[in-house]
MDAnalysis code that builds the backbone (N, CA, C; Angstrom):
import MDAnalysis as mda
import numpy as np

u = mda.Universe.empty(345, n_residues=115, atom_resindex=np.repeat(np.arange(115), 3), trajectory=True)
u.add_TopologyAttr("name", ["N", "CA", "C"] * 115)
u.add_TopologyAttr("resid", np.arange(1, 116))
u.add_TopologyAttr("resname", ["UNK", "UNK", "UNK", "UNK", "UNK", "UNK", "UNK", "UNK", "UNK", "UNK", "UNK", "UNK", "UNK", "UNK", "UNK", "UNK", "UNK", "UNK", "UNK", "UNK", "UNK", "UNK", "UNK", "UNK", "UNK", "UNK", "UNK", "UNK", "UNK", "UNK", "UNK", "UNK", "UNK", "UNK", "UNK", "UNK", "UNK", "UNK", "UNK", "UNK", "UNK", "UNK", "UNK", "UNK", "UNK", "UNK", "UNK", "UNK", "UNK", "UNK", "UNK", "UNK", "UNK", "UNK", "UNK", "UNK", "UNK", "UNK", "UNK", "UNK", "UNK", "UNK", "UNK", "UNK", "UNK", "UNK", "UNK", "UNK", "UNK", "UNK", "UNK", "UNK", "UNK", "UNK", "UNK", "UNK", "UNK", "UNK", "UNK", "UNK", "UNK", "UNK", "UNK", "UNK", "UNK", "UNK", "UNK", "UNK", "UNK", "UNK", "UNK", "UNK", "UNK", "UNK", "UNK", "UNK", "UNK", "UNK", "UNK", "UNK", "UNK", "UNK", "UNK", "UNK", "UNK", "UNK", "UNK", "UNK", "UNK", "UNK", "UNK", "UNK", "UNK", "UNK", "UNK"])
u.atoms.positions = np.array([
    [22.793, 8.442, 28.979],
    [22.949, 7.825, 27.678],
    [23.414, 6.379, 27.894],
    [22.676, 5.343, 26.904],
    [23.531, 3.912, 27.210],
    [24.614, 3.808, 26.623],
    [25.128, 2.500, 26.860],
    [26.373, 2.014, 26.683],
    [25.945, 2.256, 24.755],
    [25.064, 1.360, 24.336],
    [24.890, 1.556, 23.038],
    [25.024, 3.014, 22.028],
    [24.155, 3.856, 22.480],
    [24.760, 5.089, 22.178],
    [25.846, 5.644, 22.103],
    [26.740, 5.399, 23.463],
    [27.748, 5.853, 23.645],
    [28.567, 5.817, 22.417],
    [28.700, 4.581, 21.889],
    [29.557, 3.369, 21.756],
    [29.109, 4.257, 20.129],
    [28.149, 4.161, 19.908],
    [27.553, 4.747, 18.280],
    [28.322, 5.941, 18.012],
    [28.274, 7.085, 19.018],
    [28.799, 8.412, 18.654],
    [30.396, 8.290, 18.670],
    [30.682, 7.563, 19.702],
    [32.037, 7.348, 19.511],
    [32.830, 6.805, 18.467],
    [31.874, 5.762, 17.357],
    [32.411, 5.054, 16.504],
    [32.748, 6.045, 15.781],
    [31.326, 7.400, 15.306],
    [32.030, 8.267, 14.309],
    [33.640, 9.023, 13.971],
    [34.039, 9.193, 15.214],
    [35.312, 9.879, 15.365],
    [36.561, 8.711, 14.882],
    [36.232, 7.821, 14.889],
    [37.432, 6.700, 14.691],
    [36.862, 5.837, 13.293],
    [35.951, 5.841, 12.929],
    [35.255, 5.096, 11.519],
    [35.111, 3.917, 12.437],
    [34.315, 3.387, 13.385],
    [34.250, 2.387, 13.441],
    [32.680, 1.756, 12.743],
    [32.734, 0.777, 12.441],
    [31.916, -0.157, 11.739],
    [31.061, -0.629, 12.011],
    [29.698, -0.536, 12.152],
    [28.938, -1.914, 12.572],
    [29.181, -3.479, 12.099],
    [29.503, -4.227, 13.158],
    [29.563, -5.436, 12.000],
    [28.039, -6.581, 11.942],
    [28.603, -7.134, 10.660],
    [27.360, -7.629, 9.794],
    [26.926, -9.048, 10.480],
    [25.450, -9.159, 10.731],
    [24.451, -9.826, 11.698],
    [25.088, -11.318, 11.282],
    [25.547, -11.804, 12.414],
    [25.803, -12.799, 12.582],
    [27.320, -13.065, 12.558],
    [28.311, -11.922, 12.261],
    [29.311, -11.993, 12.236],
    [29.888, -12.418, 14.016],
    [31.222, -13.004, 13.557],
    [31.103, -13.493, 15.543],
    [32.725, -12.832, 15.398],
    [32.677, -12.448, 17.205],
    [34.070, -11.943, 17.409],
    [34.042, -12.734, 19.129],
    [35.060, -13.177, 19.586],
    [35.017, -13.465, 20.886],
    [34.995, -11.969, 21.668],
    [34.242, -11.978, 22.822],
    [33.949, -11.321, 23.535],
    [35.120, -10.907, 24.638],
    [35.579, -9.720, 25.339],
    [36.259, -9.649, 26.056],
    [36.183, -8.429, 26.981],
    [35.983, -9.069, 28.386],
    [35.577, -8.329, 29.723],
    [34.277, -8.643, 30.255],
    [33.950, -8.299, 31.179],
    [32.583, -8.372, 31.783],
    [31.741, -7.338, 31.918],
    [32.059, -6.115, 31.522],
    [31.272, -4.762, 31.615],
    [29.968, -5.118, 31.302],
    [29.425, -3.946, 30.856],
    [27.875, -4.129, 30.536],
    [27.561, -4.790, 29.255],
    [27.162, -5.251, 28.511],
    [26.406, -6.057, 27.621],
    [26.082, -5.067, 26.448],
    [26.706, -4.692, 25.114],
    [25.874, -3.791, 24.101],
    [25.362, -4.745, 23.147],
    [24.318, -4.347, 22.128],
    [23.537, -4.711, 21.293],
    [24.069, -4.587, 20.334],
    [25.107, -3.855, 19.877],
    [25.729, -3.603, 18.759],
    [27.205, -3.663, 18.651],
    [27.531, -4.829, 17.806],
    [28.853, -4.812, 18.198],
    [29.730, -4.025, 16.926],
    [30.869, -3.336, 17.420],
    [31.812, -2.817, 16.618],
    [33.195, -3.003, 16.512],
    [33.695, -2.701, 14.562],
    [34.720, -3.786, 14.427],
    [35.615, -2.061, 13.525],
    [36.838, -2.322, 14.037],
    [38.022, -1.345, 12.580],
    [38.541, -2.517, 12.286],
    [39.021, -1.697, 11.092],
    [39.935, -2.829, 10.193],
    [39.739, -4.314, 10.450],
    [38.160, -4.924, 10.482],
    [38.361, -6.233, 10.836],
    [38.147, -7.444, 12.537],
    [38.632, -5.973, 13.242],
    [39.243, -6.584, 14.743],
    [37.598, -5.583, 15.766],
    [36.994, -6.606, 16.165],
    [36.148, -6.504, 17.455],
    [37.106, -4.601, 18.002],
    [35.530, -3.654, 18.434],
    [36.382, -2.627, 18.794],
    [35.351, -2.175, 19.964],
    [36.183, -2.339, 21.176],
    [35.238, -2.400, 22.788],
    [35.934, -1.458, 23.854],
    [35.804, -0.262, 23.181],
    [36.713, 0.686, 24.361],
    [36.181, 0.505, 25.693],
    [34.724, 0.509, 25.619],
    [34.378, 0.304, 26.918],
    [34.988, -0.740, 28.165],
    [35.351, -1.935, 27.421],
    [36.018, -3.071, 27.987],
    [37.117, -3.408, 28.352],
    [37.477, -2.630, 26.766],
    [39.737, -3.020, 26.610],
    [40.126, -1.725, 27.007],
    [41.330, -1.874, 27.142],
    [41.919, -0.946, 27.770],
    [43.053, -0.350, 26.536],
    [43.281, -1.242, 25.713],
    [44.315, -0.791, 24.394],
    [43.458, -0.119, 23.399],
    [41.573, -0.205, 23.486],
    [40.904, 0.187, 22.638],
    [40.871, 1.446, 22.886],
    [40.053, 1.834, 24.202],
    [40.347, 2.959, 24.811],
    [41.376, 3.495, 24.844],
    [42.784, 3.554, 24.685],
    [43.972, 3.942, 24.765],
    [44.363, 4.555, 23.322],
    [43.966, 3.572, 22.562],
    [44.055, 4.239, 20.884],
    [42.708, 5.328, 20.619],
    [41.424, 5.105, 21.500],
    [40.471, 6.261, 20.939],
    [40.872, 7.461, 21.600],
    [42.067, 7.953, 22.913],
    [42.249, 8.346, 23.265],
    [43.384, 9.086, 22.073],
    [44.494, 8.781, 22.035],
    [45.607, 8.962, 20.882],
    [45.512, 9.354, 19.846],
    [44.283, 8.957, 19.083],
    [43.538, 9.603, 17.751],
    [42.940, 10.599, 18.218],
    [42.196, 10.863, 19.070],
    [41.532, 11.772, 18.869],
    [42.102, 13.324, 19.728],
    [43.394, 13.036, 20.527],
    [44.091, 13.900, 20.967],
    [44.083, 14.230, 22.419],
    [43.221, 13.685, 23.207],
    [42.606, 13.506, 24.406],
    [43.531, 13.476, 25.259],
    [43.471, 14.061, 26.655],
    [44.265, 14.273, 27.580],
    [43.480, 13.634, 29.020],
    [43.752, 13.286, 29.769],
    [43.833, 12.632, 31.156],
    [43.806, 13.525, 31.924],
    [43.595, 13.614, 32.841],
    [43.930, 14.218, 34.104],
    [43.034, 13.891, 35.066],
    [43.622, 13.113, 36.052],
    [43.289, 12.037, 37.366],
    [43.448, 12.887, 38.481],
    [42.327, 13.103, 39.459],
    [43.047, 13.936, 40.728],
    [42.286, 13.230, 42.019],
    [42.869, 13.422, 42.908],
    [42.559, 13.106, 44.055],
    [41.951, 13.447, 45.020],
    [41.654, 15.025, 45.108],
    [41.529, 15.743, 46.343],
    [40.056, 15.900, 46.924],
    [40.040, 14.791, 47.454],
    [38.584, 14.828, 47.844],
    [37.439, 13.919, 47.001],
    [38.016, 13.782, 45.488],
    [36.844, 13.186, 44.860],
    [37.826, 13.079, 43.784],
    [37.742, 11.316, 43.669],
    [38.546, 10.517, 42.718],
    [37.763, 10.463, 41.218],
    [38.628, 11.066, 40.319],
    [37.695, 10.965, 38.766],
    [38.521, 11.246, 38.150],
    [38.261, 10.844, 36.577],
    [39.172, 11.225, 35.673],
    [38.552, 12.627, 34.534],
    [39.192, 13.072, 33.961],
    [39.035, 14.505, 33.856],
    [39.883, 13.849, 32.015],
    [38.296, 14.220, 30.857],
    [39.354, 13.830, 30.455],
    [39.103, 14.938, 28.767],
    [40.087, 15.397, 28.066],
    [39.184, 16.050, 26.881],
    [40.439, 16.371, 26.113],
    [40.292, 17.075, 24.725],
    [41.304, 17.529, 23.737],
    [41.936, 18.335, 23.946],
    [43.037, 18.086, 24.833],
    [44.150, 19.698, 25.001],
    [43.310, 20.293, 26.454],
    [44.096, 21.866, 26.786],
    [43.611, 22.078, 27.949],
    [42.521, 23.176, 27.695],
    [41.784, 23.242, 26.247],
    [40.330, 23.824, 25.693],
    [39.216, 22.973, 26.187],
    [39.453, 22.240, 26.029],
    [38.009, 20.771, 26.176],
    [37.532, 21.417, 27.454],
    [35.852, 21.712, 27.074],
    [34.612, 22.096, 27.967],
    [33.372, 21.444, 27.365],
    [32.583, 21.410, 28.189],
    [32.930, 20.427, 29.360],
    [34.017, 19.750, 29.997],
    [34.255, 19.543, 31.028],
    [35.244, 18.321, 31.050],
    [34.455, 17.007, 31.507],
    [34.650, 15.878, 31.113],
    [34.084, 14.880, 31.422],
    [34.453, 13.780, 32.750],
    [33.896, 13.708, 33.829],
    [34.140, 13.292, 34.936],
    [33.674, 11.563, 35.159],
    [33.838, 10.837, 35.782],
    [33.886, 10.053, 35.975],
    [34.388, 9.370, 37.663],
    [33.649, 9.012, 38.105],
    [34.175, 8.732, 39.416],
    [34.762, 6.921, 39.565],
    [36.080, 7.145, 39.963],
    [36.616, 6.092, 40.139],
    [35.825, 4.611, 40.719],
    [35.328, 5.036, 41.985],
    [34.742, 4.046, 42.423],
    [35.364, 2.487, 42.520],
    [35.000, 1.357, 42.347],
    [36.111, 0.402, 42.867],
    [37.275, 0.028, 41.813],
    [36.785, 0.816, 40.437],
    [37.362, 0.070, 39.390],
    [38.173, 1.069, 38.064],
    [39.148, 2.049, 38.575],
    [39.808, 3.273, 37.939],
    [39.995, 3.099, 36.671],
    [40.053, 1.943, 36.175],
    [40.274, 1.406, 34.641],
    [39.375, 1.605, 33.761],
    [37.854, 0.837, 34.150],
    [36.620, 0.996, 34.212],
    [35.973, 2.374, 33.975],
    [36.474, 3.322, 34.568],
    [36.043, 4.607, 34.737],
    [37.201, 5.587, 33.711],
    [38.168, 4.964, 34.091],
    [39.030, 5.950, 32.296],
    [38.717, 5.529, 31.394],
    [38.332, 4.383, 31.246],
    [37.544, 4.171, 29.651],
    [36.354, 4.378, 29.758],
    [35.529, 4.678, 29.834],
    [34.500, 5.483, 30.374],
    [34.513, 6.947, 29.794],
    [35.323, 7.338, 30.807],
    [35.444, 8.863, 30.227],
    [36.029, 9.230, 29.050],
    [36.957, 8.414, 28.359],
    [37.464, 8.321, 26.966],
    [36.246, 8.475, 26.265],
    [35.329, 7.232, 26.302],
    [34.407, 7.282, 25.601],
    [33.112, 8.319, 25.479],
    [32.699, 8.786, 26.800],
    [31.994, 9.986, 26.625],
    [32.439, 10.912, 26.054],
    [33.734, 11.144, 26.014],
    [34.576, 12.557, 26.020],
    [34.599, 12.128, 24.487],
    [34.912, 10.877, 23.463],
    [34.790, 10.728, 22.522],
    [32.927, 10.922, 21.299],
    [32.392, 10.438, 22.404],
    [30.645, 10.327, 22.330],
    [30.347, 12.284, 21.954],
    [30.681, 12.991, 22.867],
    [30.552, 14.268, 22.615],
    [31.442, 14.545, 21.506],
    [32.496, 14.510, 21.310],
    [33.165, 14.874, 19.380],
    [32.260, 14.229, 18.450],
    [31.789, 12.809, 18.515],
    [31.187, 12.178, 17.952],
    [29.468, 12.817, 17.728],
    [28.991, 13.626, 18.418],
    [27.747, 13.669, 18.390],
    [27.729, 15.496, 17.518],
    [28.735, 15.730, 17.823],
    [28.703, 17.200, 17.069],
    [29.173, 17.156, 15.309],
    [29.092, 15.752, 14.610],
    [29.827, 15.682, 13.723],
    [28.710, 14.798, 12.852],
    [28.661, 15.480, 11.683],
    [27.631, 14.988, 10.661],
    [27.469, 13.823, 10.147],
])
């Protein structure tokens, strides 16, 4: 799934907004590039990028962490210790990168089961 998608299913769970063509927000991070940008209450909303965005889609939506080491670095991440699937993510050079990441898939799947 792309970043764009992602980013779509995930908005549902948090109300995020499309904002309106031509509206400008400064940009922040270097990740991948989406086509669609999204705004709450006003304010540019880039979990993929920020790390406070991701941190609040995490908090709303009840989401739990769990980072392990043994053999294969990833983050593990879902609602309480029910969440199945669990959503993986491999660290690779950039652990930040990859927990927001998995926030967002792990958000993308609530988001995609919801009308």
């Amino acid at each position: 799934m792309n970043d764009d998608k992602l980013l779509e299913l995930a908005a549902k769970t948090v109300g995020a907004k499309r904002c309106r063509p031509g509206q400008s927000f400064s940009r922040i991070g270097d990740g991948p590039s989406v086509t669609t940008v999204w705004s709450i209450d006003g304010e540019m909303w880039e979990p993929l990028q920020v790390d406070g965005d991701a941190f609040r889609l995490m908090v709303k939506l009840h989401l739990t962490i769990d980072s392990h080491s043994e053999g294969l670095k990833g983050v593990w991440v879902g609602p309480g210790v029910t969440f199945k699937p669990e959503i993986v993510e491999l660290f690779g050079t950039d652990p930040y990168a990859a927990t927001r990441r998995a926030i967002v898939r792990a958000a993308a799947d609530i988001g995609g089961t919801m009308l």
